[in-house]
C-alpha positions as YAML, in Angstrom:
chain: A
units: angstrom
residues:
- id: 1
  name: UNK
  ca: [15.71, -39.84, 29.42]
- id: 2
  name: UNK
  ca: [15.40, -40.46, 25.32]
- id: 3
  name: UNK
  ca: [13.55, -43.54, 25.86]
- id: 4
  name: UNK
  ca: [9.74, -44.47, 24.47]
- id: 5
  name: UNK
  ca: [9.69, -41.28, 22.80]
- id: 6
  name: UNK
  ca: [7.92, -40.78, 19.67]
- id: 7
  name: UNK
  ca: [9.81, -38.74, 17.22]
- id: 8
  name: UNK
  ca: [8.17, -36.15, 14.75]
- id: 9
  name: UNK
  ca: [9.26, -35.71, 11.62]
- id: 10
  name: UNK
  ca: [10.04, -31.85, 11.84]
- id: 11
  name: UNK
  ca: [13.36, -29.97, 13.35]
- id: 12
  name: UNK
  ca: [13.95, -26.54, 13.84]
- id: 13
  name: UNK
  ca: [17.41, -25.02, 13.85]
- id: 14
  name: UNK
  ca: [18.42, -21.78, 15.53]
- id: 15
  name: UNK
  ca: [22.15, -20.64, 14.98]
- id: 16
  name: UNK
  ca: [23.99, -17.99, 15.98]
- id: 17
  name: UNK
  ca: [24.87, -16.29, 12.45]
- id: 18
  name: UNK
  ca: [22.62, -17.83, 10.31]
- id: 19
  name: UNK
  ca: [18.62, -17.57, 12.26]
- id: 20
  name: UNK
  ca: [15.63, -20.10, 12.35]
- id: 21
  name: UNK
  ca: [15.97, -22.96, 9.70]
- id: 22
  name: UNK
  ca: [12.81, -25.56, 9.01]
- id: 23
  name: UNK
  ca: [13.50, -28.90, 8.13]
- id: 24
  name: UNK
  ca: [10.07, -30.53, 7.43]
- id: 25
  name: UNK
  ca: [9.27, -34.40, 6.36]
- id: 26
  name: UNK
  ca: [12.48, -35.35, 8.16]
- id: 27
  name: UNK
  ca: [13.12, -39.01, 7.84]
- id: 28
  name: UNK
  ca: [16.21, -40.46, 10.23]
- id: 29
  name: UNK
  ca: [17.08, -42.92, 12.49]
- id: 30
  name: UNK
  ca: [14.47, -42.58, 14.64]
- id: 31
  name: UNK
  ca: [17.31, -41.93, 17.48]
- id: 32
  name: UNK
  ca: [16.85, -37.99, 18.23]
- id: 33
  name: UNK
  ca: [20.95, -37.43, 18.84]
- id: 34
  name: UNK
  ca: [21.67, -39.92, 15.50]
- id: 35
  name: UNK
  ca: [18.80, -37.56, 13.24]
- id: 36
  name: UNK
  ca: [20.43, -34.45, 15.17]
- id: 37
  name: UNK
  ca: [24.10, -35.26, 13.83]
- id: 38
  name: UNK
  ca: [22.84, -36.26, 10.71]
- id: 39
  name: UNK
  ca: [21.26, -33.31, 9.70]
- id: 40
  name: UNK
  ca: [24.59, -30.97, 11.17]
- id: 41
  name: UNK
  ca: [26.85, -32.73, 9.34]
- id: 42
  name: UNK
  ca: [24.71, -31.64, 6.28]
- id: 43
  name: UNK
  ca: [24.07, -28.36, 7.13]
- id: 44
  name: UNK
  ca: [26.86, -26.01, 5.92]
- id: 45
  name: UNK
  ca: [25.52, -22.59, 7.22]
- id: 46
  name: UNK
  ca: [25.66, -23.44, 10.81]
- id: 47
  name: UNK
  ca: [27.90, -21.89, 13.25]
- id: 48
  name: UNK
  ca: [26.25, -22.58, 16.98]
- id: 49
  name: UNK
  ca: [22.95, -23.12, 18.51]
- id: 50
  name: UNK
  ca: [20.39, -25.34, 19.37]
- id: 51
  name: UNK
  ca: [17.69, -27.90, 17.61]
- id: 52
  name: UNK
  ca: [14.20, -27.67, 18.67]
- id: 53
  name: UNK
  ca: [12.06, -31.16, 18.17]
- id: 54
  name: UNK
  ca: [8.50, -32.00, 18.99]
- id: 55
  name: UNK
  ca: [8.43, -35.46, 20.84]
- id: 56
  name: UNK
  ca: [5.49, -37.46, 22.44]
- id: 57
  name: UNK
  ca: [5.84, -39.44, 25.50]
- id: 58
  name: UNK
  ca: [2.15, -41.36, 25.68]
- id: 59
  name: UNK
  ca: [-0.18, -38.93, 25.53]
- id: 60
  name: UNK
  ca: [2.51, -35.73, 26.40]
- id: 61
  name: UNK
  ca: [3.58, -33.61, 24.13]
- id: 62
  name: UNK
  ca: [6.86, -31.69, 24.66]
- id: 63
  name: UNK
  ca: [10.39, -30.56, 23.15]
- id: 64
  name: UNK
  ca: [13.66, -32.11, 22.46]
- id: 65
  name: UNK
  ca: [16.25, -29.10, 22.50]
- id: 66
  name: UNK
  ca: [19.85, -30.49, 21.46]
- id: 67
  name: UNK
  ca: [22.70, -27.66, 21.57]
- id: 68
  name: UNK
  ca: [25.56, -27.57, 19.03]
- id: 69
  name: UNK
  ca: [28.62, -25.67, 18.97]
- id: 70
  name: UNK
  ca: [31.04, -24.67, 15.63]
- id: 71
  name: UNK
  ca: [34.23, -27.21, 15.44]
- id: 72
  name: UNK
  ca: [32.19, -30.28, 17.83]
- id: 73
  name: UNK
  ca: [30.53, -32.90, 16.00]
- id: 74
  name: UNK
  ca: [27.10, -33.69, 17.36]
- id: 75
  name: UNK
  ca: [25.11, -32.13, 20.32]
- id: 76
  name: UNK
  ca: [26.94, -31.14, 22.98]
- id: 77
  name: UNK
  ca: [24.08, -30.43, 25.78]
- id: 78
  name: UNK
  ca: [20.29, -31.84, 25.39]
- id: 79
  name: UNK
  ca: [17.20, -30.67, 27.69]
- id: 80
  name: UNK
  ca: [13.62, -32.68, 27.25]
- id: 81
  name: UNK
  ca: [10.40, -30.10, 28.29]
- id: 82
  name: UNK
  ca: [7.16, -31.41, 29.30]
- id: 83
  name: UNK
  ca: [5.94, -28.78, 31.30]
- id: 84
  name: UNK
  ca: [4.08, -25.78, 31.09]
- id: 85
  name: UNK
  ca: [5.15, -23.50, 27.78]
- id: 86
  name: UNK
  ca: [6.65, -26.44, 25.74]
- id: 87
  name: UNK
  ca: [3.31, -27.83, 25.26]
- id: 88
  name: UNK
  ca: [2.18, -24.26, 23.56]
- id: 89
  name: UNK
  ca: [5.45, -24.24, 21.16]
- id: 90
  name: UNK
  ca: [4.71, -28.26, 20.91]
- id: 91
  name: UNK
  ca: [1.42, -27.48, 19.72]
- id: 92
  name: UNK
  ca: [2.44, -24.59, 17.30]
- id: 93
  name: UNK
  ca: [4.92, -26.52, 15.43]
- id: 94
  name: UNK
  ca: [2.57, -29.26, 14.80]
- id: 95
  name: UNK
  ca: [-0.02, -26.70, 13.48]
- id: 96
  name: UNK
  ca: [2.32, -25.61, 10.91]
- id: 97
  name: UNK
  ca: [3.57, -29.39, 10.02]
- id: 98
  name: UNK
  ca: [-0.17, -29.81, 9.57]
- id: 99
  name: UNK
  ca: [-0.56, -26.97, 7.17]
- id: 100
  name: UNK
  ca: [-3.02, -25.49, 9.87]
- id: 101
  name: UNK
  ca: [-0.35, -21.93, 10.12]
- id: 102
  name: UNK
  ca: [1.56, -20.32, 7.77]
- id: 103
  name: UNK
  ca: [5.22, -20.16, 7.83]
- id: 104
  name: UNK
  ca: [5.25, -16.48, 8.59]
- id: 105
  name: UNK
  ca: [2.67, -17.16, 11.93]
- id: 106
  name: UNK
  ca: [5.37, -20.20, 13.37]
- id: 107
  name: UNK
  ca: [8.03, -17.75, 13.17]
- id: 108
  name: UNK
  ca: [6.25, -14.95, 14.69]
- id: 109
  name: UNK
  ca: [5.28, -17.59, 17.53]
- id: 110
  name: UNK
  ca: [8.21, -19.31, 18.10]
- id: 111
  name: UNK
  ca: [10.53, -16.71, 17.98]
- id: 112
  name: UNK
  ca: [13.92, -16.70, 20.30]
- id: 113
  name: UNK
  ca: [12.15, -14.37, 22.50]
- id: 114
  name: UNK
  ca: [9.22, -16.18, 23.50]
- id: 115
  name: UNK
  ca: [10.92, -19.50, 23.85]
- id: 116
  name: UNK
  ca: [13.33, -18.23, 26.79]
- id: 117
  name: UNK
  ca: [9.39, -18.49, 28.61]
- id: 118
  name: UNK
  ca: [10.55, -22.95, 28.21]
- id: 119
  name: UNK
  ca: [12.69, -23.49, 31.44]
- id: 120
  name: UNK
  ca: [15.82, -24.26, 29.25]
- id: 121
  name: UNK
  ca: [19.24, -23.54, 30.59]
- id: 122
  name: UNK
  ca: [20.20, -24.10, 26.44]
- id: 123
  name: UNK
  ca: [17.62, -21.37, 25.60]
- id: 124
  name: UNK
  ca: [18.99, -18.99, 28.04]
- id: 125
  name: UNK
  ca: [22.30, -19.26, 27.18]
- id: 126
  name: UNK
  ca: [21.80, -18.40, 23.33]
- id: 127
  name: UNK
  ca: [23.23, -15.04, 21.92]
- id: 128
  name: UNK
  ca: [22.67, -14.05, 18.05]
- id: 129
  name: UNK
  ca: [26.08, -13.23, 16.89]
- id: 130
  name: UNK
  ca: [24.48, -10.37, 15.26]
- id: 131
  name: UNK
  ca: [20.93, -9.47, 15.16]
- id: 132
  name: UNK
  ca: [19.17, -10.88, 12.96]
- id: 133
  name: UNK
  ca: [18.13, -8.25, 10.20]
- id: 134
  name: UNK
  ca: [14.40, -9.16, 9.94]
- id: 135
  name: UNK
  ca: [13.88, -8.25, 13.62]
- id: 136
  name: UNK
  ca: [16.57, -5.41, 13.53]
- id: 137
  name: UNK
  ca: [14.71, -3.61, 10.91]
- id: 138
  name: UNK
  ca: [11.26, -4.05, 12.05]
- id: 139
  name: UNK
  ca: [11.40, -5.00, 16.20]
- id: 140
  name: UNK
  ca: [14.56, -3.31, 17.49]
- id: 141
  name: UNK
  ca: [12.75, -1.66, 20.31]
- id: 142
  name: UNK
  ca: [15.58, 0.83, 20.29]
- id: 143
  name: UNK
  ca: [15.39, 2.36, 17.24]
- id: 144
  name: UNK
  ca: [12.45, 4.78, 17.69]
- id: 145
  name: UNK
  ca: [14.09, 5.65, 20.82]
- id: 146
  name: UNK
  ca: [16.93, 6.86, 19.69]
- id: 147
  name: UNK
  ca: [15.09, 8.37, 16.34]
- id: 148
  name: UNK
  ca: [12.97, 10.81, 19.30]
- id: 149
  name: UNK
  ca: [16.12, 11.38, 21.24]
- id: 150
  name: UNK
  ca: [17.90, 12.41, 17.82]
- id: 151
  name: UNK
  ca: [15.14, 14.49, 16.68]
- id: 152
  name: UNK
  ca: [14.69, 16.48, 19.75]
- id: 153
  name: UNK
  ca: [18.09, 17.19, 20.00]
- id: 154
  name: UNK
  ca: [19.62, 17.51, 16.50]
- id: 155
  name: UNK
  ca: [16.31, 18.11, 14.27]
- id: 156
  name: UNK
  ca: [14.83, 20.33, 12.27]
- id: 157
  name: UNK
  ca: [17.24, 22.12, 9.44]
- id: 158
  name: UNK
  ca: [20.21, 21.65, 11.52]
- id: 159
  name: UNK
  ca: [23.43, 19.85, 9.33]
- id: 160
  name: UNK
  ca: [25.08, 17.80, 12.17]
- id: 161
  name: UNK
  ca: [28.32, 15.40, 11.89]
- id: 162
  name: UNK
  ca: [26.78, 12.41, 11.67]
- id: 163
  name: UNK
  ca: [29.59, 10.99, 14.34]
- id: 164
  name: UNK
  ca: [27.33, 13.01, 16.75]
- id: 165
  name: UNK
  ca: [24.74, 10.67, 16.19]
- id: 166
  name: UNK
  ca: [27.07, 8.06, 16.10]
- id: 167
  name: UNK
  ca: [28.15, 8.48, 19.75]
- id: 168
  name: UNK
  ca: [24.59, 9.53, 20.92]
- id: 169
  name: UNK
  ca: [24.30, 5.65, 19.96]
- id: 170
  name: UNK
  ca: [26.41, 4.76, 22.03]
- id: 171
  name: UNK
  ca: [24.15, 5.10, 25.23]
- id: 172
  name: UNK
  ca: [21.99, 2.44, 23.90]
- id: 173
  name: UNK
  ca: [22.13, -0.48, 26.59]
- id: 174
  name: UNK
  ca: [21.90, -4.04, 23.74]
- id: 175
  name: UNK
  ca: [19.91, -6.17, 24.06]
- id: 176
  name: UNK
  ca: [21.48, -9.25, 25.99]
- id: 177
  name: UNK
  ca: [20.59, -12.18, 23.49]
- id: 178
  name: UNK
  ca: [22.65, -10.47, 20.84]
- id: 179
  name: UNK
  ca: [26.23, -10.00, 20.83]
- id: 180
  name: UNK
  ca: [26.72, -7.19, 18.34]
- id: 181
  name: UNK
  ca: [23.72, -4.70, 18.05]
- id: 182
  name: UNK
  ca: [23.75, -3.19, 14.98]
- id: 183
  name: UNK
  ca: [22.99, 0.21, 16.51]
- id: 184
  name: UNK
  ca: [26.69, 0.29, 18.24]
- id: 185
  name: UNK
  ca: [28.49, -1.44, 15.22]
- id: 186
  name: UNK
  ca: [32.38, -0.82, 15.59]
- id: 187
  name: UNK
  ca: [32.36, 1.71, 12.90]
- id: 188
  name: UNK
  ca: [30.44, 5.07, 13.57]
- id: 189
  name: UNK
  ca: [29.20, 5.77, 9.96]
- id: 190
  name: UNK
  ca: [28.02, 2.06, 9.98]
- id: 191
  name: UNK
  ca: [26.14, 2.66, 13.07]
- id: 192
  name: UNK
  ca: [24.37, 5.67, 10.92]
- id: 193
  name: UNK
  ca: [23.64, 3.68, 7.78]
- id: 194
  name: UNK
  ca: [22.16, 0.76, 10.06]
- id: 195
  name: UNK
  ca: [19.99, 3.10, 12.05]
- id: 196
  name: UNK
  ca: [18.50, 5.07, 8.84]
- id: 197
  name: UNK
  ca: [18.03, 1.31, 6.99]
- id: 198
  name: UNK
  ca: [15.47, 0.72, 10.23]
- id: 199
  name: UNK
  ca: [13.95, 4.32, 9.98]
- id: 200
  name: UNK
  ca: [12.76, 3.92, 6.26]
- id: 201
  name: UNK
  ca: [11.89, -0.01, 6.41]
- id: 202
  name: UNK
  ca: [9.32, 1.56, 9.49]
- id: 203
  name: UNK
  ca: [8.42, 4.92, 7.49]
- id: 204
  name: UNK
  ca: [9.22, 6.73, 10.26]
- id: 205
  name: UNK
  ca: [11.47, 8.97, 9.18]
- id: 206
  name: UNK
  ca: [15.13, 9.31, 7.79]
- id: 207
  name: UNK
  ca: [18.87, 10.37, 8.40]
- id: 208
  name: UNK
  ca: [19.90, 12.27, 5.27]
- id: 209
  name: UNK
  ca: [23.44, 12.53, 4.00]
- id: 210
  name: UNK
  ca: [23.83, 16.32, 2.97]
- id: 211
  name: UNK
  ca: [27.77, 16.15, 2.13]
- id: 212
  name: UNK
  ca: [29.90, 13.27, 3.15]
- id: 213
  name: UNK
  ca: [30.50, 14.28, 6.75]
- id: 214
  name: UNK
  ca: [27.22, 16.22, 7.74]
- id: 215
  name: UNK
  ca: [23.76, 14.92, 8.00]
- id: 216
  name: UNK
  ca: [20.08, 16.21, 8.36]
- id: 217
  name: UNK
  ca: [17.01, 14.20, 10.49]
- id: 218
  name: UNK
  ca: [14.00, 14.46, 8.96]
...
């Protein structure tokens, strides 16, 4: 399956707790599992996930995905993609190793949510630990649900406990490629803080602490 495949020299890493990493201008052992448990063994701030890879096969482009798991040395589980939507991300990652894209446009393209388009039982299987702040604060497509649902029923100059709101959360269905969502966090007034850091990073409105236990929507 590896064989008369032409390595690139960039690897992306997408863990569980710790997001995307880029490792550019990587030079190995031209053996995609040898470069893959290399680089692991390196990487300290890894906990599990999968490596992405760009590899040509004569005039085919496609991706090398290698899964890794926290206490296992190596990759565990390894998919090669030729078909369809690896030859997009195949082509956006060599845009960016070209210095064609910025950083910020290969992350936008290649994030966890368009990849589970690749036919990759690896892919499907990944869950963020927690999600990933970044796309909490400015993606979550639940926050200005619950912000409307909030307003319309707690708004205006009402005070309101603010472990009303906190169970209100509660209804919110997470999304299924994260395990905690930090909308239904463990701890109520958590939940509150979390929800209110997404409302002012989108200027869309705020939860306002009026004495320790009470709170106001504007």
């Amino acid at each position: 399956m590896l064989e008369n495949l032409q390595l690139t020299d960039i690897m992306i890493m997408y863990d569980r707790d710790f997001g995307i990493s880029i490792f550019q201008n990587f030079r190995g052992y031209d053996s995609l599992l040898d470069d893959a448990e290399w680089l692991l063994e390196r990487t300290h701030c890894k906990s599990r996930g999968f490596l992405i890879r760009v590899v040509m096969k004569g005039k085919k482009r496609g991706l090398w995905i290698g899964e890794y798991l926290y206490g296992k040395k190596g990759i565990v589980r390894q998919e090669l993609i030729f078909q369809g939507y690896a030859e997009n991300i195949s082509r956006v990652i060599l845009e960016y190793a070209g210095g064609r894209i910025s950083e910020e446009n290969l992350l936008r393209r290649i994030r966890i949510e368009n990849l589970r388009e690749l036919d990759s039982k690896v892919i499907r299987d990944f869950k963020y630990y927690y999600c990933p702040s970044n796309r909490f604060l400015h993606e979550c497509p639940h926050v200005n649900d619950v912000y409307s649902r909030l307003v319309k029923k707690y708004g205006g100059e009402k005070w309101v406990p603010y472990s009303l709101l906190a169970l209100e959360m509660e209804k919110i269905e997470p999304c299924k490629d994260v395990i905690i969502c930090p909308l239904v966090a463990s701890n109520m007034f958590e939940r509150v803080l979390n929800l209110n850091r997404a409302l002012k990073t989108r200027r869309i409105g705020e939860i306002r602490f009026v004495t320790p236990d009470f709170v106001k929507i504007i």
